[in-house]
C-alpha positions as CSV (number, residue, x, y, z in Angstrom):
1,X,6.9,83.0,33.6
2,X,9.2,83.5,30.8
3,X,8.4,82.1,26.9
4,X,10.9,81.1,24.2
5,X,10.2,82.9,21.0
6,X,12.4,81.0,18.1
7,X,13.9,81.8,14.7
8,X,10.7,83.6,13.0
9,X,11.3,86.3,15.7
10,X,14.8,86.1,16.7
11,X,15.5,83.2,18.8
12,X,14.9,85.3,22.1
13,X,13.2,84.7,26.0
14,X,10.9,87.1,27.1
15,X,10.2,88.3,29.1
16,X,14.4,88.7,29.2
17,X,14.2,89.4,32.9
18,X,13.1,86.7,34.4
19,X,15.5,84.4,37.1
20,X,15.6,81.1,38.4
21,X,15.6,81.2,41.8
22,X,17.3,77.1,42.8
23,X,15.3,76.9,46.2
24,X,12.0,77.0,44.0
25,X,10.8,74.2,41.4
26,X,9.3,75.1,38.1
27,X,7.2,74.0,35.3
28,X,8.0,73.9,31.7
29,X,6.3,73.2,28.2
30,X,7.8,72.3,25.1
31,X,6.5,71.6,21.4
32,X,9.1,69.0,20.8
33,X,11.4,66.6,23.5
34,X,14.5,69.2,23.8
35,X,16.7,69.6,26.6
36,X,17.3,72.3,28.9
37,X,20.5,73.1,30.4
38,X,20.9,75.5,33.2
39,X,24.8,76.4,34.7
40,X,25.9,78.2,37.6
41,X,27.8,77.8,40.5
42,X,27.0,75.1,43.0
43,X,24.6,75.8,45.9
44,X,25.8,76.8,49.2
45,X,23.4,74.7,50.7
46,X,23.6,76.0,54.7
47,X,23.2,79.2,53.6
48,X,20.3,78.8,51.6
49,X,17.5,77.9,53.5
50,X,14.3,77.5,52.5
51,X,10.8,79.3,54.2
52,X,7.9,76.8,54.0
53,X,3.9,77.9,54.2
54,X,1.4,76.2,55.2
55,X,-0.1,74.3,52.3
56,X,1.3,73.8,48.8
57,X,5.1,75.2,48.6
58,X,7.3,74.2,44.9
59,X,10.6,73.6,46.0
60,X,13.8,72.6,43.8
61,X,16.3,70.2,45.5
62,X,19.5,72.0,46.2
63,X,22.5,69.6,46.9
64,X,24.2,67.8,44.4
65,X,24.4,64.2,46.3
66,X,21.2,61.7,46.6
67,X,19.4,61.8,50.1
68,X,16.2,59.6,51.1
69,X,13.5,62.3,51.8
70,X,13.5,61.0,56.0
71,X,17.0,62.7,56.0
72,X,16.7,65.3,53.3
73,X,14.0,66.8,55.5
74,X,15.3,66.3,58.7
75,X,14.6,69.8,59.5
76,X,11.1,70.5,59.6
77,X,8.6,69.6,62.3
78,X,6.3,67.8,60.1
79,X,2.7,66.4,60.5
80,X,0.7,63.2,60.5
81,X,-0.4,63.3,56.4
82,X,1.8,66.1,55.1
83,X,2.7,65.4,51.2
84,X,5.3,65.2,49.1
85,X,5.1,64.8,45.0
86,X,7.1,65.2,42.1
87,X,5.6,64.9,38.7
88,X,5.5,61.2,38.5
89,X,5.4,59.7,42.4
90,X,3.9,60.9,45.6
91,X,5.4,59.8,49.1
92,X,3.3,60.8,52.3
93,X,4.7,61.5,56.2
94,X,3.0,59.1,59.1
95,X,3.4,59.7,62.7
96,X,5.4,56.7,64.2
97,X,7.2,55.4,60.7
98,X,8.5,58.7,58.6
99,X,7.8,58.8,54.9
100,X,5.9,56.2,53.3
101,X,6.5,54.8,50.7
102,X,10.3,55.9,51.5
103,X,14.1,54.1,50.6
104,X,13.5,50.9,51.0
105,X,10.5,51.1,48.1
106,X,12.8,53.2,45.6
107,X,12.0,56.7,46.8
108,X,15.1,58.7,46.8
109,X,15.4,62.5,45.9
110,X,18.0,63.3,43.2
111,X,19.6,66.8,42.0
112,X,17.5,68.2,39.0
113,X,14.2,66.8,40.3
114,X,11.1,69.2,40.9
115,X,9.0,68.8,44.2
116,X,5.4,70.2,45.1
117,X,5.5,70.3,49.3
118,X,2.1,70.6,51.4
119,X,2.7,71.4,54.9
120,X,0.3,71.6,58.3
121,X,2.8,74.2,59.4
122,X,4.8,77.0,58.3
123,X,8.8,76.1,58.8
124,X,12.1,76.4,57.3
125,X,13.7,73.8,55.3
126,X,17.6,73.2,55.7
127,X,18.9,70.4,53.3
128,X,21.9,68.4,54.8
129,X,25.3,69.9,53.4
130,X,27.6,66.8,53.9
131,X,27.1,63.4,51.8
132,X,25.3,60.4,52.8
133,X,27.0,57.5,54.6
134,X,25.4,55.0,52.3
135,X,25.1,54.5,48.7
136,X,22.3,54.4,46.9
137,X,23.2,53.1,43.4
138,X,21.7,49.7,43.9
139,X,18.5,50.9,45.4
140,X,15.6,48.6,43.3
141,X,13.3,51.1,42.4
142,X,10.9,48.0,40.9
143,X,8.9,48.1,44.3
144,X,8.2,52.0,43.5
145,X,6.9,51.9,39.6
146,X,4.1,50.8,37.2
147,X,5.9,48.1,35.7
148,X,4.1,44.7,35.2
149,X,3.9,41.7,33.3
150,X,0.7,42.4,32.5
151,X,1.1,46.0,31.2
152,X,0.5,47.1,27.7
153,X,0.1,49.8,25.9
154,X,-3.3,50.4,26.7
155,X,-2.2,50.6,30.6
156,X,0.5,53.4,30.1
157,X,0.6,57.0,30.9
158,X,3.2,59.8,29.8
159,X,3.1,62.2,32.6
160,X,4.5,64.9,30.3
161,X,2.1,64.6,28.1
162,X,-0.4,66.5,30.9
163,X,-0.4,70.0,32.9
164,X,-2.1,68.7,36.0
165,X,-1.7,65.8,38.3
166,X,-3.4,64.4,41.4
167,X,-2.7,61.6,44.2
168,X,-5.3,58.8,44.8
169,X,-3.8,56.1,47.6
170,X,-6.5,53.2,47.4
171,X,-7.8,49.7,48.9
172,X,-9.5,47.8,46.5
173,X,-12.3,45.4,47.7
174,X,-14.2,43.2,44.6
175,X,-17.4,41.0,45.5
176,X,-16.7,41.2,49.4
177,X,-13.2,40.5,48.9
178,X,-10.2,42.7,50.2
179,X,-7.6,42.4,46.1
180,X,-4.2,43.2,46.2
181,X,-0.8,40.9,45.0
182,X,2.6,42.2,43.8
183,X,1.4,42.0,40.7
184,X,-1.7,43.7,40.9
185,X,-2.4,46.9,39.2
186,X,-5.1,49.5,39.4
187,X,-5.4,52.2,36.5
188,X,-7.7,55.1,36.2
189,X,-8.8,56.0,32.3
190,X,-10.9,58.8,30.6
191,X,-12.6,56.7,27.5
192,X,-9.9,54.4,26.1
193,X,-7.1,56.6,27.4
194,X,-5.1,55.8,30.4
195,X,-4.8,58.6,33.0
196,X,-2.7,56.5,35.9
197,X,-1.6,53.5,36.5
198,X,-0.1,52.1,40.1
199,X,0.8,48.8,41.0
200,X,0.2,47.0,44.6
201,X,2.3,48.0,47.8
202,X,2.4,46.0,50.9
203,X,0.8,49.0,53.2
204,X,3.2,49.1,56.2
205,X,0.0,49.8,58.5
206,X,-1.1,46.0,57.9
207,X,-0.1,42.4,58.2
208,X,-1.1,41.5,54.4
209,X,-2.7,44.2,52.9
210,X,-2.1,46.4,49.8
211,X,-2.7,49.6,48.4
212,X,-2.2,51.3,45.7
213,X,-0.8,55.3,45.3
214,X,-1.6,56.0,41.7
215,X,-0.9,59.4,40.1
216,X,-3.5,60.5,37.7
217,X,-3.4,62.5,35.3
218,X,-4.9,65.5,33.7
219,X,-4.8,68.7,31.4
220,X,-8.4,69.9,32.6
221,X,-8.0,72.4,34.9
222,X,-12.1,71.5,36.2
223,X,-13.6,68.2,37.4
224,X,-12.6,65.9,34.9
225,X,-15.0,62.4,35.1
226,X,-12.2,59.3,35.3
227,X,-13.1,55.3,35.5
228,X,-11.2,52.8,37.5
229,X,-9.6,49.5,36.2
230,X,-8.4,46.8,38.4
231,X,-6.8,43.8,37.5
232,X,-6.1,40.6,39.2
233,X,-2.7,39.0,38.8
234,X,-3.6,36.0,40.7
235,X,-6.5,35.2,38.9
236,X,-5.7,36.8,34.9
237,X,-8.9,39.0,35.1
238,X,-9.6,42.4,34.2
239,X,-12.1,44.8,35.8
240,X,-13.0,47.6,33.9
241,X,-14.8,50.5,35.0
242,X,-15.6,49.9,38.2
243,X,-15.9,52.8,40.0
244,X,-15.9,56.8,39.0
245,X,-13.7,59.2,40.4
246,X,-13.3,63.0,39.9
247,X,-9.8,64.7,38.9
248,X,-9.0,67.7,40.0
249,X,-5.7,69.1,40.0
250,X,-3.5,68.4,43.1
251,X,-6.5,66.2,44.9
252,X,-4.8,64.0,47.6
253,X,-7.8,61.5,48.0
254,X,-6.7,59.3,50.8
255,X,-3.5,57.8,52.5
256,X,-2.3,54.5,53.4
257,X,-4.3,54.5,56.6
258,X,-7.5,55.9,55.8
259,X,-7.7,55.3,52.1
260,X,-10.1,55.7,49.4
261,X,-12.1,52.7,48.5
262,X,-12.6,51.6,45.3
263,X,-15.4,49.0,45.6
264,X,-17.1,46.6,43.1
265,X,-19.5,44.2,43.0
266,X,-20.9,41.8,40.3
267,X,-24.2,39.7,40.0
268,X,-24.7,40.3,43.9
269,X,-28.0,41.0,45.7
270,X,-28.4,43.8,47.7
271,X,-29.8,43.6,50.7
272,X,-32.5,45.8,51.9
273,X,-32.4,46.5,55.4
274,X,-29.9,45.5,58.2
275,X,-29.9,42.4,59.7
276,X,-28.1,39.8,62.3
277,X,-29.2,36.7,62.9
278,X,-29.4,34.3,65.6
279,X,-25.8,32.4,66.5
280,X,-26.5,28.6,65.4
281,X,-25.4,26.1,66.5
282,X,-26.9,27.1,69.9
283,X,-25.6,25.4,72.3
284,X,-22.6,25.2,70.7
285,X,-18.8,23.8,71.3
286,X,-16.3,25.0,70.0
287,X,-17.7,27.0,66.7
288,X,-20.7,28.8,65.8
289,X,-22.2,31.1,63.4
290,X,-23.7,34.5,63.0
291,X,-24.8,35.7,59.9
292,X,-25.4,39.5,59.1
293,X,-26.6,41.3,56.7
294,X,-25.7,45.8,55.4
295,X,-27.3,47.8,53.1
296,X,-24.1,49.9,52.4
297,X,-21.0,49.1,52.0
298,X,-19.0,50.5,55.1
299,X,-16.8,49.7,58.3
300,X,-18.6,46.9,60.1
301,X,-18.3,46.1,63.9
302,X,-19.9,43.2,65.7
303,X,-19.0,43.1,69.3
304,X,-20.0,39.9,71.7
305,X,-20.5,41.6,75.6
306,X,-21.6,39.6,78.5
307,X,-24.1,40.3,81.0
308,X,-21.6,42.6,83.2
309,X,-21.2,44.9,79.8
310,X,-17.7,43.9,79.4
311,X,-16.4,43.1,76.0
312,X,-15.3,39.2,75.8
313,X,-15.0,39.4,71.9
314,X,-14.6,40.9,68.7
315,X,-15.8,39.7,66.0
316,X,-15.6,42.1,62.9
317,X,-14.0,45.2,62.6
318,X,-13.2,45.9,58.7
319,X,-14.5,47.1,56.0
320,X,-17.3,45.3,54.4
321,X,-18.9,45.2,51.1
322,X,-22.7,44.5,51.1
């Protein structure tokens, strides 16, 4: 690293030796909003590649044209769940679909930006060197951002205001209920200070449900304690702290598969031991009912066999509050 020492003591970097080096990404801190020019000469791109390691790898984005990140890293045999973030968004790689949340939700990688890579496998990455076929100037990046109706001040976040970041990709279930509208939002807050905010994504792994990839925020380089917020678009109501979660710098805490839960309940009782009841009507044509009963919430399955042991039904197979 390399500090700026200003006009008390001469207006000098030093160390003087240090170099960029434009196949890495870097992180900067400034007093006052200032802005940092860097020249050179352009990037041969084809000649430059880049060596990946498995795990965290800071790479800087080398051509000069914008590229969704399914082309961009066309060149490395990825893995189910590697990750991709930049200081302010996080898009993860699925087997079967690419990078999610990807194009199509306003996730497109643009010269200057700064990446933080984690990789299953070691590999070398090759940027294209020609210039994509399609344009991406009227890309809306309103699927892909924190912006609401409902926001206000109170539900905002400057990332640069923070050393440290984490990922947190989350299914929200209140009173038994899976949430989630276009509108919804979910926010993470240390006392009266927003930390993150995210608002609802159709998950692409379901036929109508949403998540929600929020970027907290931190400049605690321990656990830091941080409450969650939810609110309800549909509705007009506001949850607050609703659930705990710890920060720790460059968590990933779920995906869009196998995501972290943020559950809540209010005024319910909780049962005390497991229970499923008799189906009644019994006889019955066409509908009866079956009522159970958990002691945890958790991923419920109720199966109907018959007497051969083969499976004629299933009935429940979700996640359930108690």
């Amino acid at each position: 690293y390399t500090q700026w020492y200003g006009d008390d003591w001469g207006n000098f970097w030093f160390p003087d030796n240090f170099e960029f080096n434009p196949k890495k990404t870097y992180q900067s801190y400034s007093f006052s909003p200032s802005l940092l020019s860097i020249t050179g000469d352009e990037v041969d791109i084809s000649s430059n590649p880049i060596s990946l390691e498995s795990g965290w790898n800071w790479i800087g984005y080398l051509p000069q044209v914008e590229w969704d990140t399914d082309t961009a890293f066309g060149s490395i045999n990825l893995t189910h769940l590697d990750f991709l973030k930049s200081q302010t968004w996080n898009t993860t790689w699925y087997d079967g679909i690419g990078w999610w949340p990807g194009v199509a939700e306003g996730v497109i990688l643009r010269p200057g930006i700064g990446m933080m890579l984690k990789v299953a496998n070691q590999g070398t990455l090759i940027y294209p060197s020609d210039s994509p076929a399609l344009s991406y100037d009227n890309l809306n990046t309103e699927l892909y951002s924190y912006s609401s109706e409902f926001i206000t001040s109170d539900w905002k976040v400057n990332a640069h205001d923070y050393e440290f970041n984490g990922a947190v990709t989350s299914k929200v279930v209140i009173n038994g209920d899976r949430m989630g509208s276009e509108q919804d939002m979910l926010a993470v807050f240390v006392g009266s200070e927003c930390r993150g905010v995210a608002k609802a994504m159709k998950s692409p792994f379901e036929d109508n449900g949403y998540v929600f990839l929020l970027m907290a925020y931190s400049n605690s380089n321990d656990i830091e304690e941080m409450t969650f917020s939810y609110y309800d678009a549909i509705n007009n109501l506001v949850y607050n702290d609703i659930q705990t979660l710890e920060f720790t710098s460059n968590m990933i805490y779920g995906d869009a598969i196998e995501s972290f839960m943020v559950v809540h309940s209010e005024d319910i009782v909780t049962p005390d031991n497991y229970r499923l009841g008799a189906a009644y009507p019994n006889p019955f044509n066409p509908i009866t009912n079956i009522e159970y009963s958990i002691v945890e919430a958790g991923i419920v399955n109720m199966v109907v066999y018959n007497l051969q042991g083969q499976v004629v039904a299933e009935l429940v197979s979700d996640f359930k509050d108690i």
